[in-house]
C-alpha positions in Angstrom: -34.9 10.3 -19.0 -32.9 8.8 -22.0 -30.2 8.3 -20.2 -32.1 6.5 -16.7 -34.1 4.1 -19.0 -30.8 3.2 -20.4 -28.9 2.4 -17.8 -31.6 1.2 -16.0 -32.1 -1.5 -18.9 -28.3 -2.3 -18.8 -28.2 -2.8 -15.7 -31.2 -5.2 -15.2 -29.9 -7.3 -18.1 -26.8 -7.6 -16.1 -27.8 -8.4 -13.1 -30.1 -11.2 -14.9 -27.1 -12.2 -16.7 -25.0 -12.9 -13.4 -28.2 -13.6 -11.2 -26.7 -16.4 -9.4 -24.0 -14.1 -7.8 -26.7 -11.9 -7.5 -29.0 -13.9 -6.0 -26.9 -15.5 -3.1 -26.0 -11.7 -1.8 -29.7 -11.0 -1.2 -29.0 -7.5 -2.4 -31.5 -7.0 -6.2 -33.0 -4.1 -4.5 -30.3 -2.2 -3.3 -28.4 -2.6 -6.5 -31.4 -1.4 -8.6 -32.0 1.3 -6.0 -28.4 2.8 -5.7 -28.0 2.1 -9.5 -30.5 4.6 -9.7 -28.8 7.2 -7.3 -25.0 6.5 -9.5 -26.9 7.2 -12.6 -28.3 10.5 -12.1 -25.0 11.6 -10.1 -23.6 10.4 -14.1 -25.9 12.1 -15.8 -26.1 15.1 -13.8 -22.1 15.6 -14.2 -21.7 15.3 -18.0 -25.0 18.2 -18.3 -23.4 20.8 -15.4 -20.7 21.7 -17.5 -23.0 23.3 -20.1 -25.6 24.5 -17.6 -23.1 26.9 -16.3 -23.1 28.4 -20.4 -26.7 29.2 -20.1 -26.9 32.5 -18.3 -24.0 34.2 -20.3 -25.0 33.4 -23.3 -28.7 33.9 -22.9 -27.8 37.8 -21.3 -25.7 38.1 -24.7 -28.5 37.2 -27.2 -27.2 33.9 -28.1 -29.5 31.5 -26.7 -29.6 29.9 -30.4 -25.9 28.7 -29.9 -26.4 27.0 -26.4 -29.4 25.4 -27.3 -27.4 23.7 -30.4 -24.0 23.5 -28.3 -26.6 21.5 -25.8 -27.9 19.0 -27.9 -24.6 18.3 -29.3 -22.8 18.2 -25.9 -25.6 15.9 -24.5 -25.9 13.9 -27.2 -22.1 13.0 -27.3 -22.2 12.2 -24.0 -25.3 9.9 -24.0 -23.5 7.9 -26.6 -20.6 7.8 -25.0 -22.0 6.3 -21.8 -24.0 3.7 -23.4 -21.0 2.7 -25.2 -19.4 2.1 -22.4 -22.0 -0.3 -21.1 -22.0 -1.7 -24.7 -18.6 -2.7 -23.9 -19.2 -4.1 -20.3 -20.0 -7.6 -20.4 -16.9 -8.5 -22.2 -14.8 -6.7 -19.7 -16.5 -9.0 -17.0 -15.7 -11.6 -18.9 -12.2 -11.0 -18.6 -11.7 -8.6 -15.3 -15.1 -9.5 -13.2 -15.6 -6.0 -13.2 -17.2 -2.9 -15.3 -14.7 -1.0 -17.0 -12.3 0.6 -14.0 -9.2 2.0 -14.0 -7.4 -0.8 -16.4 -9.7 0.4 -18.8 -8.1 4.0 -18.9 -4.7 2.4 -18.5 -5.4 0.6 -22.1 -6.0 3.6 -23.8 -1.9 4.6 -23.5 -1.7 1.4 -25.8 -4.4 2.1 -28.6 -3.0 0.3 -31.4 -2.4 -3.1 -29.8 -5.9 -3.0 -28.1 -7.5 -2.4 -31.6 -5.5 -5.1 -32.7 -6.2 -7.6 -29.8 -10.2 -6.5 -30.3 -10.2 -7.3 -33.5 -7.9 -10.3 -33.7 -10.0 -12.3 -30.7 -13.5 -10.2 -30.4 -13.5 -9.1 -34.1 -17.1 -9.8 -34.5 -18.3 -9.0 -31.1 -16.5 -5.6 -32.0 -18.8 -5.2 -35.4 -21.7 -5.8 -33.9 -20.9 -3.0 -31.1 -20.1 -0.7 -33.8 -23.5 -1.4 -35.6 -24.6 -0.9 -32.4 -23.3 2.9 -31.3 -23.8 3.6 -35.0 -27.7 3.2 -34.5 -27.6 4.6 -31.3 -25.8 8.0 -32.7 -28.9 8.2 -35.7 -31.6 7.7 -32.7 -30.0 10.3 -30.5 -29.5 12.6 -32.9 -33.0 12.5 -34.0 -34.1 13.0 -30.7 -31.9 16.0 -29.8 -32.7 17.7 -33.7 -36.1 18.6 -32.4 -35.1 20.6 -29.3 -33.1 22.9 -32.0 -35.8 23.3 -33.9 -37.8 24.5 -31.0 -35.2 27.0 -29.6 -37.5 29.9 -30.4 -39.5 29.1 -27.3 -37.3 29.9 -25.1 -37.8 33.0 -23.4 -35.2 34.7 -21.7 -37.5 35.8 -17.9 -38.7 32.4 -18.3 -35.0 30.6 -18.1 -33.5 33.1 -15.8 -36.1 32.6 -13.2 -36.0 28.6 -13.4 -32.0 28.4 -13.9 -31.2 28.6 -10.3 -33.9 25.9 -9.7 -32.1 23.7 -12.4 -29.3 24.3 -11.2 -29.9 23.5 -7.6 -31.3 20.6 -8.9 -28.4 19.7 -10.5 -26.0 19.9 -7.5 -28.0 17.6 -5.2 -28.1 14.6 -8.5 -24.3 15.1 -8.4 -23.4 14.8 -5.2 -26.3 12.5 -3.7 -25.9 12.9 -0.7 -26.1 15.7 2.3 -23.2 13.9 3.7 -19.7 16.2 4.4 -18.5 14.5 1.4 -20.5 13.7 -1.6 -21.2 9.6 -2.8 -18.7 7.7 -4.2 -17.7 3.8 -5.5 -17.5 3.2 -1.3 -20.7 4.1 -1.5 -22.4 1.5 -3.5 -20.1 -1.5 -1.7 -22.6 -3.4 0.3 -21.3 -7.2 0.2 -18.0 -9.4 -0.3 -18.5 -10.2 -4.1 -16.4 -6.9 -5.6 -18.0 -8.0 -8.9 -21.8 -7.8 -7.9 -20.5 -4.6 -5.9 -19.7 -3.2 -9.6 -23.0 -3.9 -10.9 -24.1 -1.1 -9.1 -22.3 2.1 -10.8 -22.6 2.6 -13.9 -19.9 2.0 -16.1 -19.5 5.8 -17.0 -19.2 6.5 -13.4 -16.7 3.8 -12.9 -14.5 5.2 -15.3 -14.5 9.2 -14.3 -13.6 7.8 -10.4 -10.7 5.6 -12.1 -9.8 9.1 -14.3 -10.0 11.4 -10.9 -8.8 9.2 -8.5 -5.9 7.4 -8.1 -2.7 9.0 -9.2 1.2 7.5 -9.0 2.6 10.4 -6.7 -0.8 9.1 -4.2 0.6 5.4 -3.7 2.8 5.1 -0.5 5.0 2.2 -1.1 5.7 -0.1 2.1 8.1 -2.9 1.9 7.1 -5.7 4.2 7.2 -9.4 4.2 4.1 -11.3 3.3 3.0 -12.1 7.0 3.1 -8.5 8.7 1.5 -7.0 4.8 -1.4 -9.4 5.3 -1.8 -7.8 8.6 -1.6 -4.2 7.6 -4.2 -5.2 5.1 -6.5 -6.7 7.6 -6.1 -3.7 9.7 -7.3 -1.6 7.3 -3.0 -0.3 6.9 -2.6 -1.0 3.5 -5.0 -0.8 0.6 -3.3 -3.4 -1.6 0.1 -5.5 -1.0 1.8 -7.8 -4.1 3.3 -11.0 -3.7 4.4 -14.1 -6.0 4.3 -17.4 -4.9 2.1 -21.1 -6.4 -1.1 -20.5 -5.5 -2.7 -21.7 -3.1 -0.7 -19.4 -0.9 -1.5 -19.7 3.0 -1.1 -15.9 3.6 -3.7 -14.7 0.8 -6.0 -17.6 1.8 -5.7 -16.5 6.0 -6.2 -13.3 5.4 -9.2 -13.8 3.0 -10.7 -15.6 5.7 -10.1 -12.9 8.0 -11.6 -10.3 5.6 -13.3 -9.6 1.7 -10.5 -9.8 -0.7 -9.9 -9.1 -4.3 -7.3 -10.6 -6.9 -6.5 -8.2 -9.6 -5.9 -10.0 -12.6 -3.0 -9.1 -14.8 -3.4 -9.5 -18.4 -3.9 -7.6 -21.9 -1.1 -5.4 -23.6 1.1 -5.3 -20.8 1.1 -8.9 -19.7 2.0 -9.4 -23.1 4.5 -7.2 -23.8 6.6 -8.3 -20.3 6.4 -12.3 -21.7 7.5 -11.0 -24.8 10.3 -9.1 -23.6 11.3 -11.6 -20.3 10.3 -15.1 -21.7 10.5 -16.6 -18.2 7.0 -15.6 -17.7 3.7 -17.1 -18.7 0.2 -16.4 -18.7 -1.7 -18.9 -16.1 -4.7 -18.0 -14.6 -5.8 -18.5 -10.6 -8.4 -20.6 -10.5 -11.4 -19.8 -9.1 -12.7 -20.8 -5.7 -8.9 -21.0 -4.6 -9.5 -18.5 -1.9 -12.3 -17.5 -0.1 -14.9 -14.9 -1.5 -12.7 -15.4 -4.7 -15.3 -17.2 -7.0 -13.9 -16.7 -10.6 -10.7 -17.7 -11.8 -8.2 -14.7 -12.4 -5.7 -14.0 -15.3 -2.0 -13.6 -13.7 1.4 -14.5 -14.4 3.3 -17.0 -13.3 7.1 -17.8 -13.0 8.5 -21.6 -13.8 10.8 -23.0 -10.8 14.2 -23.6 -12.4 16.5 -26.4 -11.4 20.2 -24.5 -11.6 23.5 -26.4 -11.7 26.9 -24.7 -12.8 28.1 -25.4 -16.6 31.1 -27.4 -15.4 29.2 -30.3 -14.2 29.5 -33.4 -16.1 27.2 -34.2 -18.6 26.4 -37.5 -17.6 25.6 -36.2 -14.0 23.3 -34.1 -15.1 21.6 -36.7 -17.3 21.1 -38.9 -14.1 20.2 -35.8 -12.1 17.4 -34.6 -14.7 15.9 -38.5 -15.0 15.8 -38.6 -11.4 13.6 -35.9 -11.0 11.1 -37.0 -13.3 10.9 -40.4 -11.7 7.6 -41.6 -10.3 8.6 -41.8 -6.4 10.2 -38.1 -7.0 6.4 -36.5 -8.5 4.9 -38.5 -5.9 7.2 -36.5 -3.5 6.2 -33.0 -5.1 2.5 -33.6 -5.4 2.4 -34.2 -1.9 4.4 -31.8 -0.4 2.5 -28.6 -2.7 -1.0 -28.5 -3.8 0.2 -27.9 -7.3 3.0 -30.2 -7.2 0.7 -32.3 -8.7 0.4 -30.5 -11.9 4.4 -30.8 -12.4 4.7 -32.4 -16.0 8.0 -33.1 -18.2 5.6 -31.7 -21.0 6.6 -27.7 -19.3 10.0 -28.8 -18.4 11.4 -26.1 -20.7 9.5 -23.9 -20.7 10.0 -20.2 -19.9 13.7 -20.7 -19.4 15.7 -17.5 -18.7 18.9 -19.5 -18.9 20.5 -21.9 -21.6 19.7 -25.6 -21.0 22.2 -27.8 -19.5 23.5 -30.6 -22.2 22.6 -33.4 -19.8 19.0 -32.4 -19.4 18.9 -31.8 -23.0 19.9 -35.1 -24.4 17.9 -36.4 -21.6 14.4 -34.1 -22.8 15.2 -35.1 -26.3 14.6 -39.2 -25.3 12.0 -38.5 -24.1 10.0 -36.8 -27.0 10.2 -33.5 -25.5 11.0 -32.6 -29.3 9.6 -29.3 -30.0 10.9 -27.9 -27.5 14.2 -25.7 -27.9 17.4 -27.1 -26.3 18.9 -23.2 -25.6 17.2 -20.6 -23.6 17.4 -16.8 -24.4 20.2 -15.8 -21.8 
């Protein structure tokens, strides 16, 4: 019951918290009602495991040990899965989504999350701390007086209700009387993945990200952008990956066709690829771009370079470089491109993955472009 009033809690604060993509979907009900079903199938998992102990040990004599092996076990884990939610808001924040599988994938990287938590969320991070700390003390108060009971068990008494339990048990974790048992599918019920998300727990959402998809299950198809866009539409591909400015007319067709998600890249790893390949940036893709898509999205983006060979003349190149950044020529990009507008000397070099050609150089350093360097890491 612990555990249901928790979630429960979380998950109405939540929903109040992002009411107005709530609201629009129509859907309060069902999330609160198949938030209910996701919880017990949670809760029901992390107790089976020491359900199965009972019998054995109770045939044995050592009831004593599973009834403090219980209380442990259960305790942990209903810590564990409120921490989780604990942590949730800030991961919608960044991802629009509870904790999934990026979550797991940040864990391989422990010391530059801490570092990153505690450098940019450090006192958001304290005041979770404080937070599971209290938690802990409450829940292992509450567990401390099943061990002291443990003398009222009686052995006919628990062999005779176990199977019941344990029936019990099976129908909470699998939900449904289906051929196979409910899953995140399950709980998808409009376009907006985030308020789809809402419904899960955040527990749950992690243990389908740790048993489902693996590397040796992706089946990689090379296609271009227009036939991908159709295999996704079809229902042929569950994800395809393309770079281009945003907006791109194949991402915004085919989100008009069907529900689409962006998944954001960012964290460790974004980090560590603009560290190590400096032609990359962080940008973000704003939101409302694309249909369905109503929060902007952290990604990467890639500078378009300008290359001419070394051999040309530095004065050339001078005259080439101030001719692009004349008024007729931006009027020229910001009208062929939506983002051509955003084209500003300001970012001329920046992100270079080759050294900087003399003439544009001399020509950046006239015009104040002074902090910015004139070689590129080859």
């Amino acid at each position: 019951m612990l555990g249901v009033l928790a979630l429960g809690v979380s998950r109405g604060m939540l929903i109040a918290w992002q009411w107005e993509r709530v609201d629009v979907t129509d859907s309060t009900f069902s999330i609160l009602a198949q938030g209910l079903r996701s919880d017990l199938m949670t809760l029901g998992l992390f107790a089976a495991p020491i359900l199965v102990l009972l019998p054995p040990l109770l045939l044995i004599g050592r009831v004593t040990w599973w009834v403090k092996v219980c209380c442990a076990w259960l305790g942990v884990s209903l810590v564990a899965i409120i921490f989780l939610e604990f942590a949730t808001p800030q991961f919608l924040i960044e991802y629009d989504s509870r904790p999934n599988r990026l979550f797991l994938e940040y864990l391989v990287y422990p010391r530059e999350v801490l570092a990153m938590l505690w450098n940019g969320y450090r006192y958001l991070l304290l005041l979770t701390a404080a937070g599971v700390a209290g938690l802990s003390w409450a829940v292992a108060r509450h567990f401390s007086q099943y061990v002291r009971d443990k003398n009222h068990w009686r052995k006919r008494t628990v062999l005779l209700l176990w199977p019941l339990v344990v029936g019990v048990m099976f129908v909470m974790v699998r939900s449904s009387f289906q051929h196979r048992p409910a899953n995140l599918a399950t709980f998808a019920f409009c376009d907006d993945a985030m308020v789809n998300s809402l419904v899960a727990n955040s527990a749950y959402s992690v243990l389908s990200a740790a048993y489902g998809l693996k590397q040796t299950d992706v089946t990689e198809v090379y296609e271009r952008p227009e036939p991908s866009a159709d295999l996704l539409a079809e229902g042929g591909l569950d994800a395809m990956v393309m770079t281009g400015g945003p907006p791109l007319g194949v991402i915004a067709d085919l989100a008009r066709r069907r529900p689409i998600r962006l998944l954001p890249i960012a964290g460790p790893e974004a980090e560590a690829l603009i560290a190590k390949v400096p032609f990359f940036a962080q940008e973000a893709i704003p939101a409302g771009l694309y249909d369905g898509v109503a929060a902007e999205v952290p990604a990467l983006s890639v500078g378009a370079i300008w290359l001419v060979a070394e051999r040309i003349a530095e004065p050339t190149v001078y005259e080439i470089t101030r001719a692009l950044w004349q008024k007729s020529t931006l009027d020229l990009l910001a009208a062929g491109h939506p983002r051509g507008k955003e084209v500003s000397i300001d970012g001329a070099a920046r992100g270079l993955g080759v050294p900087l050609h003399p003439g544009a150089a001399r020509y950046y350093a006239e015009h104040a472009v002074l902090s910015l360097p004139t070689q590129a890491k080859p």
